[in-house]
MISE-219619 format. One record per residue (C-alpha): chain; x, z, y. Coordinates in nm, 4 decimals, padded with zeros to 6 digits. Layout:
! MISE-219619
NODE  c        px        pz        py
NODE  A         X         Z         Y
...
***
This chain:
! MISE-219619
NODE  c        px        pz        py
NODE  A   01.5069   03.1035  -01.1019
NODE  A   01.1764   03.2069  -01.0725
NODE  A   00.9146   02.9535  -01.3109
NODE  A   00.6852   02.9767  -01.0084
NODE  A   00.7812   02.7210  -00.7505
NODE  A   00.8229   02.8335  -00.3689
NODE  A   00.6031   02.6684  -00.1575
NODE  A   00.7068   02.5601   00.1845
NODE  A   00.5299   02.2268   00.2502
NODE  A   00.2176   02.4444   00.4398
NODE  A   00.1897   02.1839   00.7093
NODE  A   00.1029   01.8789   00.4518
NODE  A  -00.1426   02.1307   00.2880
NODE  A  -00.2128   02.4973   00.1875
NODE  A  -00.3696   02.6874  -00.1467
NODE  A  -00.7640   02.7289  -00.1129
NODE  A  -00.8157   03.1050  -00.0274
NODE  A  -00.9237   03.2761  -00.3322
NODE  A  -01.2363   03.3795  -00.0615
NODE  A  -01.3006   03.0340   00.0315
NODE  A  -01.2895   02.9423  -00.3470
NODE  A  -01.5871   03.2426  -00.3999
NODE  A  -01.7533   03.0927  -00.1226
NODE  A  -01.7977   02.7468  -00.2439
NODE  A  -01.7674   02.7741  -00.6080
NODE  A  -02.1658   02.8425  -00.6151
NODE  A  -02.2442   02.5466  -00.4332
NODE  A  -02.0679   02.3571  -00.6965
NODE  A  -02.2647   02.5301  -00.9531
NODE  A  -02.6843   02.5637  -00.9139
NODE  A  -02.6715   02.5317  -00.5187
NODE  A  -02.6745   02.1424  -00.5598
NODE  A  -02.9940   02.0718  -00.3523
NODE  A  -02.9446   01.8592  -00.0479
NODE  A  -02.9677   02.0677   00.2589
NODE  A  -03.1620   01.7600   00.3868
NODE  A  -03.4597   01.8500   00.1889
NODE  A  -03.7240   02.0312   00.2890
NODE  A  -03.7591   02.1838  -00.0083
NODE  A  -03.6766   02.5506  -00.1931
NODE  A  -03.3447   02.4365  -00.3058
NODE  A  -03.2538   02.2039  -00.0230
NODE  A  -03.2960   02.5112   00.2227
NODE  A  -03.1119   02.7213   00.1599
NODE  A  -02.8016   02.4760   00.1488
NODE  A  -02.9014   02.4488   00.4741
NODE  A  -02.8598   02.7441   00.5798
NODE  A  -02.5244   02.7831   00.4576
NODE  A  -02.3944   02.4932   00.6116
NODE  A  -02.5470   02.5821   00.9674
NODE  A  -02.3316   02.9751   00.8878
NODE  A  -02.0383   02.7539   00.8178
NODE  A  -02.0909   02.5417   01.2012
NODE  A  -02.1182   02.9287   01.3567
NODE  A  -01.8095   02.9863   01.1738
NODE  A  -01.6394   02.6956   01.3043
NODE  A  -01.7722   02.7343   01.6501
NODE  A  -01.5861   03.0835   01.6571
NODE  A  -01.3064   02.9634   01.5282
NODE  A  -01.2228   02.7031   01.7890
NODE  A  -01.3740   02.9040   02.0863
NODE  A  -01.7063   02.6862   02.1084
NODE  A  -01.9914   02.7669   02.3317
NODE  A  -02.2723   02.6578   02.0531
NODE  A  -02.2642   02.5395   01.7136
NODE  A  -02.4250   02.2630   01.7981
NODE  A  -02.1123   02.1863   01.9075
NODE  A  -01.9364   02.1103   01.5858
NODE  A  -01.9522   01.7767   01.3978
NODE  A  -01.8568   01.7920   01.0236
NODE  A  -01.6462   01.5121   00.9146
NODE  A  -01.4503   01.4333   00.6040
NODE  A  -01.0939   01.5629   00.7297
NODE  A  -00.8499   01.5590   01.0457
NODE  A  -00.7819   01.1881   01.0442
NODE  A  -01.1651   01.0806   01.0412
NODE  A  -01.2187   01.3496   01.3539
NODE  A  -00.9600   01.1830   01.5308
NODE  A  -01.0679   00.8334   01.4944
NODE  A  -01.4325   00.8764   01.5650
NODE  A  -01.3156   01.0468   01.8809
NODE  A  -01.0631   00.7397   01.9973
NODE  A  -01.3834   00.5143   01.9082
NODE  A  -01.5937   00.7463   02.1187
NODE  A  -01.3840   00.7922   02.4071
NODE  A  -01.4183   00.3833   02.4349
NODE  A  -01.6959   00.2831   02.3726
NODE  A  -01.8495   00.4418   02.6434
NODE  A  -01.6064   00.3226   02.9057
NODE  A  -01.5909  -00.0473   02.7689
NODE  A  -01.5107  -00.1710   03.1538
NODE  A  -01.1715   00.0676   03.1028
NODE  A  -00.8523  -00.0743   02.8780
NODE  A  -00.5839   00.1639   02.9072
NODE  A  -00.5578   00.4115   02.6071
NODE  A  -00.2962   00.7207   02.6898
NODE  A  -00.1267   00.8914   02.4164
NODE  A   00.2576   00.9847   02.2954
NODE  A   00.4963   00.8887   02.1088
NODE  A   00.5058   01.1175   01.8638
NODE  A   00.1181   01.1610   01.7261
NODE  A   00.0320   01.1411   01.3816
NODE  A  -00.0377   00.8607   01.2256
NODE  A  -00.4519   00.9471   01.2757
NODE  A  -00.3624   00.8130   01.6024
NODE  A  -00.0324   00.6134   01.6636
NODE  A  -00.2009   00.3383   01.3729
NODE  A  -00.5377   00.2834   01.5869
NODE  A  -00.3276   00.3073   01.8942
NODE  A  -00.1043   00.0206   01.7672
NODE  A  -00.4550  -00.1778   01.6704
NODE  A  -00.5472  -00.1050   02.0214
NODE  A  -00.2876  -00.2963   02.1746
NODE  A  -00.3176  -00.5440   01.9497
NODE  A  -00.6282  -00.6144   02.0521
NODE  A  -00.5003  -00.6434   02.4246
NODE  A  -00.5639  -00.3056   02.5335
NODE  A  -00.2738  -00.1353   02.7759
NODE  A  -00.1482   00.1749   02.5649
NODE  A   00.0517   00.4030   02.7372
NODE  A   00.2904   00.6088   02.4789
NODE  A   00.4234   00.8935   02.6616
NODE  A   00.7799   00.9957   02.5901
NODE  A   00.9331   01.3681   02.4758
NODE  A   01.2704   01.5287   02.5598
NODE  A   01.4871   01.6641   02.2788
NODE  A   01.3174   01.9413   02.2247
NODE  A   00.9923   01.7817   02.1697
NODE  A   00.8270   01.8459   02.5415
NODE  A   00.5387   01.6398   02.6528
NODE  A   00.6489   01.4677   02.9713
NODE  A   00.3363   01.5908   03.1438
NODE  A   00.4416   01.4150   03.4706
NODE  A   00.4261   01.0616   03.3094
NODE  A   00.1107   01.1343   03.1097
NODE  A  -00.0537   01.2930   03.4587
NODE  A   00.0642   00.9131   03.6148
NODE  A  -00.1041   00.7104   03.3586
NODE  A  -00.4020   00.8410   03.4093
NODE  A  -00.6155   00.6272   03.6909
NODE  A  -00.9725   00.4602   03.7079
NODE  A  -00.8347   00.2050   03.4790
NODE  A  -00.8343   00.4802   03.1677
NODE  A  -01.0410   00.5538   02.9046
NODE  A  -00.9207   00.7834   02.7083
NODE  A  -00.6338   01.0250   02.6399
NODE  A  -00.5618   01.1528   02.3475
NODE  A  -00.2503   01.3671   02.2135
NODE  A  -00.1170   01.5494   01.9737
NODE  A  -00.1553   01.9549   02.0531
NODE  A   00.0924   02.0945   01.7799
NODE  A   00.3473   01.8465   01.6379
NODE  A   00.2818   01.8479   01.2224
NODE  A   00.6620   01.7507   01.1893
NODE  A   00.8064   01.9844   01.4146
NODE  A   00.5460   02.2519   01.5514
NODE  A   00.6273   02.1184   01.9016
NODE  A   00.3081   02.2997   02.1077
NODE  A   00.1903   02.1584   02.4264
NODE  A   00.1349   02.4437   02.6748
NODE  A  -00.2166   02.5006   02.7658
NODE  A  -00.0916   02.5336   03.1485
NODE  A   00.0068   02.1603   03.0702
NODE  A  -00.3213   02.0804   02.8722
NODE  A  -00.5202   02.2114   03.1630
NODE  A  -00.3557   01.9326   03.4360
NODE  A  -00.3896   01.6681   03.2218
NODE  A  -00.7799   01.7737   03.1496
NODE  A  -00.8157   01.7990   03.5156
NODE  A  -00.6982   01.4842   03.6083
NODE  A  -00.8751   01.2817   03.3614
NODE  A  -01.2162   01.4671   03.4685
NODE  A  -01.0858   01.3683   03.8192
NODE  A  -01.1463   00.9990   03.6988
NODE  A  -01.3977   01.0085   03.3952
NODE  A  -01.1569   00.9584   03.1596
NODE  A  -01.2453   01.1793   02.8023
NODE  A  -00.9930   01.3549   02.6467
NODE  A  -00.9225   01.4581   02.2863
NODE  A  -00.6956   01.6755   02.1343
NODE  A  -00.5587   01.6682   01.7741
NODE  A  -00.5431   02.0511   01.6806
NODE  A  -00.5382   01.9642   01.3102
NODE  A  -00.1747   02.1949   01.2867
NODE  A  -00.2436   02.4287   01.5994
NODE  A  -00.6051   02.5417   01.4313
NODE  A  -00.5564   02.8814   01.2716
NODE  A  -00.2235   02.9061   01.3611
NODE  A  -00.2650   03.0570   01.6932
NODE  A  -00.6224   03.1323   01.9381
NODE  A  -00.8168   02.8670   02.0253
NODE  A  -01.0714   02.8358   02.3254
NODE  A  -01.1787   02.5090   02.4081
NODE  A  -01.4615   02.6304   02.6082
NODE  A  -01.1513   02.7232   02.8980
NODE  A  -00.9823   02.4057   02.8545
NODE  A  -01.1032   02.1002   03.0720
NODE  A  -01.0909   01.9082   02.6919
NODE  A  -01.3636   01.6569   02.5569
NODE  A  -01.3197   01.6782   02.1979
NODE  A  -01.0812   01.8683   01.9814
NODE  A  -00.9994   01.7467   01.5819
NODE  A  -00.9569   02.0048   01.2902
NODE  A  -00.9196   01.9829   00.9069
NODE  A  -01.0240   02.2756   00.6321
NODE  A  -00.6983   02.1657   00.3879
NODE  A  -00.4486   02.2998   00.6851
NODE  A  -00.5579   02.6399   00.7340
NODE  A  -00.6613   02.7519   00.3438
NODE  A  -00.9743   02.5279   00.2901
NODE  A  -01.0682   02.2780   00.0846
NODE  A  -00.9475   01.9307   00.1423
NODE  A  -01.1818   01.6127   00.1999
NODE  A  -01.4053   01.8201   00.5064
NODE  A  -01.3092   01.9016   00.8456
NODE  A  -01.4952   01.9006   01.2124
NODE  A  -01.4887   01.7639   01.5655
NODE  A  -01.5762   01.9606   01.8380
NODE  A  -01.7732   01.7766   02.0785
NODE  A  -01.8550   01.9278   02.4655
NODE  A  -02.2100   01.9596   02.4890
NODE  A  -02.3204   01.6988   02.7489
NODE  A  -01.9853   01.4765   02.6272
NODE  A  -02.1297   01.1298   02.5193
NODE  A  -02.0524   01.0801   02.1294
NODE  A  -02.1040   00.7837   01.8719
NODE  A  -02.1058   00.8427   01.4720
NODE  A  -01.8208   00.6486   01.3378
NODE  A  -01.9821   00.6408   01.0077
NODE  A  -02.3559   00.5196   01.0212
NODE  A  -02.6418   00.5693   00.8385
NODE  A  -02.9318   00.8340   00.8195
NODE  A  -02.9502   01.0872   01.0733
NODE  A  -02.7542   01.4336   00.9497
NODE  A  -02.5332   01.6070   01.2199
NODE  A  -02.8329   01.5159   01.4500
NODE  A  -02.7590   01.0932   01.4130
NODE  A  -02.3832   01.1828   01.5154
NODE  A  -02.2297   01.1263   01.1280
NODE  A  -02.4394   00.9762   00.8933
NODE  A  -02.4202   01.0832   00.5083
NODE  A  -02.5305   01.3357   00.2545
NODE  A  -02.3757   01.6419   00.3751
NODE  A  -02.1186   01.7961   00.1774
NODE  A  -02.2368   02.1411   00.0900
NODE  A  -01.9413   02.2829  -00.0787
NODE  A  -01.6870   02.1469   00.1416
NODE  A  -01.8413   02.2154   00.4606
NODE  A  -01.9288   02.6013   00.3216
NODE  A  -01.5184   02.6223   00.1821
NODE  A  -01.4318   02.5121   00.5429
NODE  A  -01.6889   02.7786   00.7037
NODE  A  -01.4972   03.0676   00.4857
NODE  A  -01.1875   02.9566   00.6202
NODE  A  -01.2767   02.9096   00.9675
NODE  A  -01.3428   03.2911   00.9147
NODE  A  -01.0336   03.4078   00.7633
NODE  A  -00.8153   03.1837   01.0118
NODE  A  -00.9826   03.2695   01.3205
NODE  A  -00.9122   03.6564   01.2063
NODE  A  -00.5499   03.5418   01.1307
NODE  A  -00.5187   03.3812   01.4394
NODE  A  -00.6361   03.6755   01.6789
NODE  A  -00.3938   03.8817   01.4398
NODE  A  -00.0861   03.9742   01.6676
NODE  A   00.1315   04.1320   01.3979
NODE  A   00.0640   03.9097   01.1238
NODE  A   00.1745   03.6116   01.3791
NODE  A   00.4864   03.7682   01.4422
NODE  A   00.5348   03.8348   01.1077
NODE  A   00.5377   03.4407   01.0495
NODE  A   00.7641   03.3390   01.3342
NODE  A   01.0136   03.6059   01.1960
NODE  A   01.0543   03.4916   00.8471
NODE  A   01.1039   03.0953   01.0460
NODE  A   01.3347   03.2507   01.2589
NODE  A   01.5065   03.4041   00.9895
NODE  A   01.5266   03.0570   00.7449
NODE  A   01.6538   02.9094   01.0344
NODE  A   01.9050   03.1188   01.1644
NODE  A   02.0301   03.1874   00.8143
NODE  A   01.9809   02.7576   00.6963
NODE  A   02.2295   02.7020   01.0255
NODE  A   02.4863   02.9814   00.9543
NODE  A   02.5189   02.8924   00.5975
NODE  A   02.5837   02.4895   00.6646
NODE  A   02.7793   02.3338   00.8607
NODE  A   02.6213   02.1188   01.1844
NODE  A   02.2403   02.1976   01.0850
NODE  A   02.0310   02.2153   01.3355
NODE  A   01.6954   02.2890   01.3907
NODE  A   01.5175   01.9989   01.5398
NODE  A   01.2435   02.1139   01.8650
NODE  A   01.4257   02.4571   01.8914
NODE  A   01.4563   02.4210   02.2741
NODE  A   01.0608   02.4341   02.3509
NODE  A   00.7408   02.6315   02.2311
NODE  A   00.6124   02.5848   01.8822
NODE  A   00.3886   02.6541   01.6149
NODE  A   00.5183   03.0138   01.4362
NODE  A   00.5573   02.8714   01.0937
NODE  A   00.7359   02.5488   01.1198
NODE  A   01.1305   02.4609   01.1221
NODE  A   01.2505   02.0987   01.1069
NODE  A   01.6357   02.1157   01.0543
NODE  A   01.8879   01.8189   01.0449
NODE  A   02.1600   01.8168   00.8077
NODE  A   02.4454   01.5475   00.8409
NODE  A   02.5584   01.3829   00.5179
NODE  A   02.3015   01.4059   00.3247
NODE  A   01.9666   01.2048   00.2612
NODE  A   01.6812   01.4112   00.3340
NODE  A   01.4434   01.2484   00.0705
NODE  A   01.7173   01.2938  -00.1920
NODE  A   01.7308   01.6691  -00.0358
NODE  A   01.3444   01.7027  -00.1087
NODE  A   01.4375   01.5725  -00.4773
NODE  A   01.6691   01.7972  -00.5522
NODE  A   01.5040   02.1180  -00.3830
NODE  A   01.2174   01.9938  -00.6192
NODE  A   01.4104   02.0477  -00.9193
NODE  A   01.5197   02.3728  -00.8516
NODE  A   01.1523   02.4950  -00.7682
NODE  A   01.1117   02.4445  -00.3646
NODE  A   00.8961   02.2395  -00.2653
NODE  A   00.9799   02.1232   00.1133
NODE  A   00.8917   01.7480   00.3074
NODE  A   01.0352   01.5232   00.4966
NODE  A   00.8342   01.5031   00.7857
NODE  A   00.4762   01.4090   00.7822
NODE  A   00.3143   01.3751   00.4117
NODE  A   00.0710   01.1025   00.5481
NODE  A   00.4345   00.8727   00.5842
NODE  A   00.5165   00.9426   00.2310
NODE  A   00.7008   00.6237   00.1072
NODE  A   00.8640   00.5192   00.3958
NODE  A   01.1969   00.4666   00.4214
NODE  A   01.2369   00.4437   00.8133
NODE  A   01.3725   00.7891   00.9715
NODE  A   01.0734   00.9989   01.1100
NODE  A   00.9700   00.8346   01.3964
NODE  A   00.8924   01.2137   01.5632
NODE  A   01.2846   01.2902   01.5871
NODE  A   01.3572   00.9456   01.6567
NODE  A   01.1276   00.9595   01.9898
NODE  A   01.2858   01.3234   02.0776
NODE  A   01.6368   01.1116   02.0970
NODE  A   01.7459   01.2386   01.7371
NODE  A   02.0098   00.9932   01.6002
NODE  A   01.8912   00.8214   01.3064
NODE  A   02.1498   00.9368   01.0787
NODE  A   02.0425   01.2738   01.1158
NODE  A   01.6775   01.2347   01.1475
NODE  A   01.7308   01.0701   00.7781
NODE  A   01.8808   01.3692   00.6983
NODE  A   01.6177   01.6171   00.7734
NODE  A   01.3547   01.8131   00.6288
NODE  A   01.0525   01.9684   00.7391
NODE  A   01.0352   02.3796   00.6484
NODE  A   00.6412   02.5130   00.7119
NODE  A   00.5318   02.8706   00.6411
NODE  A   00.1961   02.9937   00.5276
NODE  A   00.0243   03.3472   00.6052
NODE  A   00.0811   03.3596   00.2091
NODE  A   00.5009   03.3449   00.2486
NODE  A   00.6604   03.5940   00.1148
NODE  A   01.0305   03.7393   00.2530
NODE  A   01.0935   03.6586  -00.1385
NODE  A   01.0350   03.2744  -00.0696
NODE  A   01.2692   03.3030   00.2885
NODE  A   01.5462   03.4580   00.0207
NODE  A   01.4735   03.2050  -00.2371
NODE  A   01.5200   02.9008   00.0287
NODE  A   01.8318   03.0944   00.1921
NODE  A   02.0030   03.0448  -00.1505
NODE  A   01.8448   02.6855  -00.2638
NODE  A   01.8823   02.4707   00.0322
NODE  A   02.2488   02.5254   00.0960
NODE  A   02.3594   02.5026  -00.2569
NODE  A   02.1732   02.1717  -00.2696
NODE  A   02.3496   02.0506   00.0524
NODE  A   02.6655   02.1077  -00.0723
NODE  A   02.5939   01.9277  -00.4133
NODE  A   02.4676   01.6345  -00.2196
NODE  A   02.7786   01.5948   00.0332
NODE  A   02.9841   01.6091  -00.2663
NODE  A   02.7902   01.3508  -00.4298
NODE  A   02.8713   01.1211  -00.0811
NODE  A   03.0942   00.8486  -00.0990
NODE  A   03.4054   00.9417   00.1266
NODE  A   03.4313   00.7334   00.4282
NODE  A   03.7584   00.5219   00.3879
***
């Protein structure tokens, strides 16, 4: 066994492009003035961070860069856009989301109800399909805000953007906003929010080859907006703070390389081949896998697959030991011991969404770490059900 692990975990995080790490490495170093300051070595800070917003702008298809609000990751984006969407409807109490978001979302939903507000979860089908129809009826002159998930970190469930565009249209149709959380869709396949009837759209640099702690929020122009964290008046009094130079340039770099990866045809294919090929290979070679979200569109480069009789976190253990590193569904649920509550809401029994694990690719995988999982995962599944108390 190779002394190198294999790393399949992509969709909890990725390696920092060695460009992105050229990129930002000087901003670390004697680029430290604060591209607030007027001065010779706040300006020209500046003017790397407003490359970084044009890079960012291309990558998600805006019209502007003025567009693009800088933020400290995917899970701040997403909340500043729920508070948004709100607060300028506060005559409106009905919140419209799924069952199946990430926790960036399902937490302040839960708060939101809480507080007395009428949250409508929308459900999925087996295969992890938005039931449009129901999300299309909850939306009335009652509704603030919707907000869903676009690409499904534990399972690479996609909503269609034939889908996306009815809902948009419907809650323009009664001034509803709507924001999507593209925080696993961004860089993964083309993005153009400029043809999609969307508000705001959530991204993170750590999930396509960037640094973590920095991502963005695309805003509409015209869209009304309030900073979630106040203070002085950087990204033109929409997030207060020193702006972080290095991040925000790391996250520029990588907006470059993934929008190029994105547009890449081949090199996509290339991706959903090698997942195809774990997955066809995982379910051949044990008995009663099965690939969880297989029935509808996804992401390229991520497999969630069930295995019955084992414990998927002892499964992640083991895999650990012998060098491949996998998840169990989302890594911001780490520590819990309830099933994932993704499979649970696509009608997975709970026995096997305890026994699952989550399988995500990079445009770094090699057919050498496909081979290397072919060979690990199964001989760890056996161990495990062999391990299993027999049933009397």
């Amino acid at each position: 066994m190779s002394s190198e692990p294999v790393y399949l975990d992509n969709n909890a995080t990725t390696r920092v492009h060695d460009e992105v790490l050229e990129a930002l490495l000087p901003w670390l170093k004697g680029g430290y003035g604060n591209p607030s300051s007027a001065h010779c070595m706040g300006q020209p800070a500046a003017r790397a961070i407003a490359k970084a917003r044009s890079q960012v702008a291309r990558l998600v298809g805006a019209r502007s860069p003025r567009e693009i609000v800088f933020t400290s990751g995917g899970t701040e984006s997403i909340n500043s856009a729920i508070r948004s969407g709100l607060r300028f409807r506060p005559e409106r109490r009905r919140l419209v989301t799924s069952t199946v978001e990430h926790s960036a979302t399902a937490n302040p939903a839960r708060r939101l109800v809480d507080k007395g507000f009428d949250v409508v979860f929308a459900t999925v089908d087996h295969a992890g399909r938005l039931d449009t129809e129901a999300v299309l009826a909850a939306i009335d002159e009652t509704c603030a805000m919707v907000t869903l998930l676009w690409g499904n970190n534990e399972t690479g469930a996609v909503v269609p953007l034939e889908d996306l565009a009815r809902i948009g249209e419907r809650a323009r149709e009664v001034g509803a906003a709507f924001h999507l959380d593209a925080v696993q869709v961004a860089g993964k396949q083309p993005i153009c929010v400029q043809s999609l009837p969307v508000d705001m759209v959530s991204i993170s640099a750590h999930k396509f080859h960037g640094p973590k702690g920095v991502g963005a929020i695309w805003v509409r122009g015209g869209v009304d907006y309030a900073a979630h964290v106040e203070g002085g008046t950087q990204e033109e009094g929409r997030r207060g703070g020193t702006l972080n130079t290095p991040g925000i340039v790391g996250l520029g770099a990588a907006a470059a390389l993934a929008a190029d990866y994105a547009a890449d045809g081949a090199a996509q294919a290339a991706t959903r081949a090698r997942r195809d090929r774990l997955e066809q290979g995982l379910v051949a070679a044990i008995p009663e896998a099965t690939v969880n979200g297989a029935g509808g569109p996804r992401v390229a480069n991520t497999s969630n697959i069930s295995f019955p009789g084992v414990r998927g976190d002892a499964l992640l253990l083991l895999l650990s030991e012998l060098g491949l590193c996998v998840s169990t569904g989302s890594a911001c649920s780490t520590g819990k011991k309830a099933p994932s509550h993704v499979l649970l809401g696509m009608g997975v029994p709970a026995d096997l969404a305890g026994g699952s694990i989550r399988l995500s690719l990079s445009r770094f995988t090699t057919d050498a770490d496909i081979d290397a999982a072919l060979e690990r995962i199964p001989a760890a599944v056996v161990q495990l059900r062999e391990m299993a108390p027999s049933t009397p």
